[in-house]
py3Dmol code that shows the C-alpha trace and the ligand (Angstrom):
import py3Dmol

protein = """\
ATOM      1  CA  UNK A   1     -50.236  -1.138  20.945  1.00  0.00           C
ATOM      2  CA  UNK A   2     -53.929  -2.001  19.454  1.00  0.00           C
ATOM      3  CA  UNK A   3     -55.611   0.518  17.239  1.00  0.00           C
ATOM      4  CA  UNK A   4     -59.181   1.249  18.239  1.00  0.00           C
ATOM      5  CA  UNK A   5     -60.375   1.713  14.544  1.00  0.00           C
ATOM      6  CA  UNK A   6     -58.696  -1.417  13.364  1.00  0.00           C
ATOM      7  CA  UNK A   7     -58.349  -3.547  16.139  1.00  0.00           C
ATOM      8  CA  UNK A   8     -56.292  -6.503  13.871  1.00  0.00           C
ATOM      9  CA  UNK A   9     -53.909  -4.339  12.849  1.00  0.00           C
ATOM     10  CA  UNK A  10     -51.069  -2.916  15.525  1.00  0.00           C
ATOM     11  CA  UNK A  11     -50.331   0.106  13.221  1.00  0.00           C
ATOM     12  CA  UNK A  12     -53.503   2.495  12.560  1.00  0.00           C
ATOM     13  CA  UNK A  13     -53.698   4.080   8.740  1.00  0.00           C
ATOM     14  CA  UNK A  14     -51.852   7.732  10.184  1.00  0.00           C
ATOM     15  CA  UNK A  15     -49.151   5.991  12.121  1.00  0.00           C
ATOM     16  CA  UNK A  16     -47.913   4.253   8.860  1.00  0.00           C
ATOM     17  CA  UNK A  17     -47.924   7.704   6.606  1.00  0.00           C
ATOM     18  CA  UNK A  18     -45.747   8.634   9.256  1.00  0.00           C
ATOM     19  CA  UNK A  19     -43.628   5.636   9.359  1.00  0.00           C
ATOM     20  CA  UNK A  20     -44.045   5.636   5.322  1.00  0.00           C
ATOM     21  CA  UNK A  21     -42.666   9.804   5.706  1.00  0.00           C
ATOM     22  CA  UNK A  22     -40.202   8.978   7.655  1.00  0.00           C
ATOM     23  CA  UNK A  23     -38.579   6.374   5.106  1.00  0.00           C
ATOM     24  CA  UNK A  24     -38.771   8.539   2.506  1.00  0.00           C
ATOM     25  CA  UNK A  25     -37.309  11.716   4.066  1.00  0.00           C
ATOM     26  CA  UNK A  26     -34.517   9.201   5.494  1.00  0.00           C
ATOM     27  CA  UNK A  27     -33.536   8.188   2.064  1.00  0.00           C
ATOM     28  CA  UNK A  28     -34.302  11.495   0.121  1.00  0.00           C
ATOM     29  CA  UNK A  29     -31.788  13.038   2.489  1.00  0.00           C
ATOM     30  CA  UNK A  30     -29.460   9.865   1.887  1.00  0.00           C
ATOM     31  CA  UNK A  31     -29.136  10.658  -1.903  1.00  0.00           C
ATOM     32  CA  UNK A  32     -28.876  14.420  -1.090  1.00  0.00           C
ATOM     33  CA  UNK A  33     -26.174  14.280   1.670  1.00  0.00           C
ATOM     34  CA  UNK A  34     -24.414  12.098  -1.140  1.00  0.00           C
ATOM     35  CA  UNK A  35     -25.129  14.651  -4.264  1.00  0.00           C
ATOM     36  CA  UNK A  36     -24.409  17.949  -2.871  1.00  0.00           C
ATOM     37  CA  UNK A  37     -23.441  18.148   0.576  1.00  0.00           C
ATOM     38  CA  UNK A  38     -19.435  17.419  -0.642  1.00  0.00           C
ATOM     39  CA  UNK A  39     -19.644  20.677  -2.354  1.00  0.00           C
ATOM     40  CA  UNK A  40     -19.664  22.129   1.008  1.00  0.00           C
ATOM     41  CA  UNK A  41     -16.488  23.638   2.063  1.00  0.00           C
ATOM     42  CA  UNK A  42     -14.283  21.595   3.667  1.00  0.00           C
ATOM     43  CA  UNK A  43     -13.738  22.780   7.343  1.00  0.00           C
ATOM     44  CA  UNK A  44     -10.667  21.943   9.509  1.00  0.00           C
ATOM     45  CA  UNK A  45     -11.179  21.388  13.004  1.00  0.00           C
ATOM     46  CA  UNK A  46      -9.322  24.422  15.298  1.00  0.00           C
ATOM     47  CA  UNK A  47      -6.718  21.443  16.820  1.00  0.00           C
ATOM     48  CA  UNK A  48      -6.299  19.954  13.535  1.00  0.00           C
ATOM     49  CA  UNK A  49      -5.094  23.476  11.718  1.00  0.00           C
ATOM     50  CA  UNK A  50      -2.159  24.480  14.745  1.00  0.00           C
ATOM     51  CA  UNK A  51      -0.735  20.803  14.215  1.00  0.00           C
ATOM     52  CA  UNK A  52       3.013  21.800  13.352  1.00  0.00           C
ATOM     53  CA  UNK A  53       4.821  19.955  10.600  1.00  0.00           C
ATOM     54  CA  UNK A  54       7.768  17.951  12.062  1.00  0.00           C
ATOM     55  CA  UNK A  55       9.629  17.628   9.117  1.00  0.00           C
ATOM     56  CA  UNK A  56       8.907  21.757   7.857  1.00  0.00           C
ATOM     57  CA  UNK A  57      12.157  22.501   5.842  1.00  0.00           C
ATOM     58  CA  UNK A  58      13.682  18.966   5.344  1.00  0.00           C
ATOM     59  CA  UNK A  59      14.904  18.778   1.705  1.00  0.00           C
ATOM     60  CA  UNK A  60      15.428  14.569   1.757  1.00  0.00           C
ATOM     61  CA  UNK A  61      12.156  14.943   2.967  1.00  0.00           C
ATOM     62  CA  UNK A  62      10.646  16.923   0.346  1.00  0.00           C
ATOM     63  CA  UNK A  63      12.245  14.401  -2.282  1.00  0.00           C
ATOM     64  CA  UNK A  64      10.416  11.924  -1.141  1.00  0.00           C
ATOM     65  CA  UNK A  65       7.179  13.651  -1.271  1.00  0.00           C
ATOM     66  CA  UNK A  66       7.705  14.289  -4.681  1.00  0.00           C
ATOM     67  CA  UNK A  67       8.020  10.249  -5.751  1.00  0.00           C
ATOM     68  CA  UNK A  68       5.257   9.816  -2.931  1.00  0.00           C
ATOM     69  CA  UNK A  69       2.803  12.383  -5.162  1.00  0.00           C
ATOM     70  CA  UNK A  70       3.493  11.289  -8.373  1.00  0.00           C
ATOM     71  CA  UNK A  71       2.835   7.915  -7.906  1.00  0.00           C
ATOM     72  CA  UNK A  72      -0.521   8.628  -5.396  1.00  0.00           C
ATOM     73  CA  UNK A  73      -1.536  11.835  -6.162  1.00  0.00           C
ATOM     74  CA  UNK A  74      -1.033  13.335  -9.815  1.00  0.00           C
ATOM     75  CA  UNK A  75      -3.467  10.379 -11.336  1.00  0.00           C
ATOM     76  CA  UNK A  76      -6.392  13.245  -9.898  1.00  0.00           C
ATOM     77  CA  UNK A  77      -4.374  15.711  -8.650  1.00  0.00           C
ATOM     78  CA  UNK A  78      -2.154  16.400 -11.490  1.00  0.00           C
ATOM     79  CA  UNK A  79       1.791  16.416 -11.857  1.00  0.00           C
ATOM     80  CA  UNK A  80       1.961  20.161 -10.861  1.00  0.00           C
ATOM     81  CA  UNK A  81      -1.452  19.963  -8.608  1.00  0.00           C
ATOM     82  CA  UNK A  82      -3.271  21.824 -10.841  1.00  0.00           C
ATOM     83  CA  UNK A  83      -6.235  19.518 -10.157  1.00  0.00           C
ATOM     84  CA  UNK A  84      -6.071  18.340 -13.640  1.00  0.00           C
ATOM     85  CA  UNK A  85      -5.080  14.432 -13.543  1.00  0.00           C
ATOM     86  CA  UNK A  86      -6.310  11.728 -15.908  1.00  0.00           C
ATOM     87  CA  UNK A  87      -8.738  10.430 -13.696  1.00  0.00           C
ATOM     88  CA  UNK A  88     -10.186  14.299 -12.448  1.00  0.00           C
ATOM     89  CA  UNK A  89     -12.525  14.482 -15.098  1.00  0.00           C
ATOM     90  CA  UNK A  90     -14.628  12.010 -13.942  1.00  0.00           C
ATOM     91  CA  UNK A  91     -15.040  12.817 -10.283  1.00  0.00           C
ATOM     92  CA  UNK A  92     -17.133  14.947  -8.183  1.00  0.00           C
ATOM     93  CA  UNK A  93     -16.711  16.981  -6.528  1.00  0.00           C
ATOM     94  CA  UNK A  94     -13.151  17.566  -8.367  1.00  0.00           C
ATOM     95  CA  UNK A  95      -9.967  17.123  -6.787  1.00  0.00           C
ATOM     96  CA  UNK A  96      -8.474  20.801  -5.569  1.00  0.00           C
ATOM     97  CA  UNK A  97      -5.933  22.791  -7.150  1.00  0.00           C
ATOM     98  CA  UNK A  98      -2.939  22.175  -4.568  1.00  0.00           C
ATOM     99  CA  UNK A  99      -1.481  25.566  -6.397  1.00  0.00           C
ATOM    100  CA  UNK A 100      -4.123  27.514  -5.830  1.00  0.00           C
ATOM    101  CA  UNK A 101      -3.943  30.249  -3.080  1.00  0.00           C
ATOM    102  CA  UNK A 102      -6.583  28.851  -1.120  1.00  0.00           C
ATOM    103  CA  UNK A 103      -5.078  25.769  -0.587  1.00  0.00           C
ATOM    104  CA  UNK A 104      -1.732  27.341  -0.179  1.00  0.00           C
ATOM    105  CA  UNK A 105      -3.225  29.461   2.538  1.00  0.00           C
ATOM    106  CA  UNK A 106      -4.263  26.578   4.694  1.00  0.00           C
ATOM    107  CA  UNK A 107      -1.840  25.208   7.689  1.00  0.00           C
ATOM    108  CA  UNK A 108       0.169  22.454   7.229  1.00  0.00           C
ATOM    109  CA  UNK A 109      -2.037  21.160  10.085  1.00  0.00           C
ATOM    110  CA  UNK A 110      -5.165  21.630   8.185  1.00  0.00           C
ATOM    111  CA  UNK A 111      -3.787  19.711   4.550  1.00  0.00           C
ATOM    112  CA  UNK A 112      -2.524  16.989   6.729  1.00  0.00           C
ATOM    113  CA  UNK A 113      -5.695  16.559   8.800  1.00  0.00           C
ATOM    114  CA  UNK A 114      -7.918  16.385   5.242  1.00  0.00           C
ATOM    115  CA  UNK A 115      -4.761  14.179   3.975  1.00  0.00           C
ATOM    116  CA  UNK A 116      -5.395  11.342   6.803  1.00  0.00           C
ATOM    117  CA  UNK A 117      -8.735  11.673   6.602  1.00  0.00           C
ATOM    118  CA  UNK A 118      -9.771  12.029   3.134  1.00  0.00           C
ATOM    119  CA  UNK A 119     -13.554  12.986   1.839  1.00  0.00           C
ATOM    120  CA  UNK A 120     -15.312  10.519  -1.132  1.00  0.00           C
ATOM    121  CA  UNK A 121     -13.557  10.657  -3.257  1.00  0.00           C
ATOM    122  CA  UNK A 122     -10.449  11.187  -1.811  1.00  0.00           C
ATOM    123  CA  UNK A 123      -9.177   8.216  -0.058  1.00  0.00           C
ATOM    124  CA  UNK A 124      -8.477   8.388   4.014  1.00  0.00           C
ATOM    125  CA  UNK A 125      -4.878   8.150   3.768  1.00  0.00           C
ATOM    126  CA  UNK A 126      -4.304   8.027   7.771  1.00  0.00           C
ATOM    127  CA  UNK A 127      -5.116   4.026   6.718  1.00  0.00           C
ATOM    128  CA  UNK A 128      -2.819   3.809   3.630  1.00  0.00           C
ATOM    129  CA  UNK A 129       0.162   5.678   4.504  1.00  0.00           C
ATOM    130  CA  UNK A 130       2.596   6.932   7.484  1.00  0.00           C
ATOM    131  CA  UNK A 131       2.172   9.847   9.618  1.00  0.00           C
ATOM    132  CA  UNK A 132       6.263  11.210   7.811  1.00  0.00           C
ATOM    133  CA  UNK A 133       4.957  10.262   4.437  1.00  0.00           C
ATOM    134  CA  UNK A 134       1.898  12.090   4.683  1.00  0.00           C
ATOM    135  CA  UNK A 135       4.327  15.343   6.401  1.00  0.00           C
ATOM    136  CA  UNK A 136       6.537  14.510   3.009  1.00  0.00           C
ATOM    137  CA  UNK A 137       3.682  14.888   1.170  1.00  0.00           C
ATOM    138  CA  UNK A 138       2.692  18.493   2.942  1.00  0.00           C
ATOM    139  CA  UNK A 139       6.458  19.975   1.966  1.00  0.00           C
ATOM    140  CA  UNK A 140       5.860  18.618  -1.797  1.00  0.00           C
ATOM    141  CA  UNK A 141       2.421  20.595  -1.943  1.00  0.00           C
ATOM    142  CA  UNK A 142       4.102  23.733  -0.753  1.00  0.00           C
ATOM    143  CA  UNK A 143       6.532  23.550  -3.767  1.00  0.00           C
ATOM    144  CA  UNK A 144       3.421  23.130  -5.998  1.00  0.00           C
ATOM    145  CA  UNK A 145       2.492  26.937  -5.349  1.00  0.00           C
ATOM    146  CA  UNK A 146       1.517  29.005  -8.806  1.00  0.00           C
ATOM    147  CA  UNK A 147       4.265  31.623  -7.488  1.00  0.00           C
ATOM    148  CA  UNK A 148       6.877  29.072  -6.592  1.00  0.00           C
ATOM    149  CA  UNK A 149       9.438  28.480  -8.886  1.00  0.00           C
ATOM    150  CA  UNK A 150      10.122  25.049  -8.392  1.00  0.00           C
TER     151      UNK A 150
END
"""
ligand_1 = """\
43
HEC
C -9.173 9.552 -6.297
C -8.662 10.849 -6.551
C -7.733 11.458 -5.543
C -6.515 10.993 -5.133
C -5.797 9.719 -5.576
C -5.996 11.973 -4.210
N -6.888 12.997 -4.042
Fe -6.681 14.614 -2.825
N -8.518 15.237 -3.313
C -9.339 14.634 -4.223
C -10.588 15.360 -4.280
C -11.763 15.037 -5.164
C -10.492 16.409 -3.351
C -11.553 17.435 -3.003
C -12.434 16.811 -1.937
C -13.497 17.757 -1.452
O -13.350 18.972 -1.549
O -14.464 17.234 -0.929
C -9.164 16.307 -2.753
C -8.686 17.153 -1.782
C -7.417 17.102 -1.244
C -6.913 17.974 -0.214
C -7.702 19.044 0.503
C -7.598 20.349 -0.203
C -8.387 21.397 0.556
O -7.813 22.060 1.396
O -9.581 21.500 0.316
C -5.618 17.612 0.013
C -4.645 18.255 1.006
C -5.317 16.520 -0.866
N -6.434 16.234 -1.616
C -4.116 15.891 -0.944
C -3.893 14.708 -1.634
C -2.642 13.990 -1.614
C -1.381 14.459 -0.923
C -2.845 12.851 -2.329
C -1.877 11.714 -2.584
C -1.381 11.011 -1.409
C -4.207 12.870 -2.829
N -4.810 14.021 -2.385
C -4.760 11.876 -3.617
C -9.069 13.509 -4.986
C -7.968 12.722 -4.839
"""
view = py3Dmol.view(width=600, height=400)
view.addModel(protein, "pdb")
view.setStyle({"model": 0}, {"cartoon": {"style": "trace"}})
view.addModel(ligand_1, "xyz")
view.setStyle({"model": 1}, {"stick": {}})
view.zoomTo()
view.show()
């Protein structure tokens, strides 16, 4: 396409504020998307939350979760979940309180669907560990309620 004005060049003055606009509004919403849009809530699809846990009520199961969350979990997480590991104070947004009642509220479906597929900086875990140890790793939260005694 030849401009009329300035026949030499293919892109007229206007078309290259646009193209120039269009840059900028692509990388402005870049470093925005990356600032603030993880503070969003974090929805559950509808099929991910009725997902039913296959191991619900398996205590050898449940041990296992435990070893599997101290060792993955608790360095941002925290032993009890609180949110509070050593590395927590670095990150945002921070890592959720598994004892909190929101959390506890949520399906198993739904914490094993954010589980697998983790959200910066949470780690996709559907790549780093099996579909029982991340169900071994749902029972374990569920102990890690603020009105559960264990
Ligand atoms: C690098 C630090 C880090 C590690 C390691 C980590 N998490 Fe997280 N986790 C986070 C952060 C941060 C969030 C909050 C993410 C958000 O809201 O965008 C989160 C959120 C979650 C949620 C979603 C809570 C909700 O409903 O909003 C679950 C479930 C969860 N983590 C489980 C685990 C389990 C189980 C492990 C161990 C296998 C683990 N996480 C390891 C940082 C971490």
């Amino acid at each position: 396409m030849k401009s009329v004005i300035n026949p030499g060049c293919s892109f007229p003055k206007w078309n290259r504020t646009i193209i120039l606009t269009a840059v900028f509004v692509i990388i402005f919403n870049a470093v925005f998307t990356k600032t603030f849009a993880q503070q969003k809530p974090w929805a559950t699809p509808k099929e991910a939350q009725i997902i039913k846990n296959p191991l619900a009520g398996n205590a050898a199961a449940l041990a296992e979760g435990k070893k599997l969350y101290v060792t993955n979990c608790a360095p941002c997480h925290g032993d009890k979940g609180r949110g509070d590991g050593p590395a927590a104070q670095a990150l945002n947004p921070k890592p959720a309180d598994h004892s909190s009642a929101a959390i506890q509220n949520e399906t198993d479906g739904a914490l094993f669907w954010k589980l697998s597929e983790g959200r910066n900086p949470m780690p996709a875990y559907g790549k780093i560990l099996t579909e029982q140890q991340r169900w071994e790793l749902i029972n374990y939260i569920r102990t890690l309620s603020k009105t559960s005694k264990k």
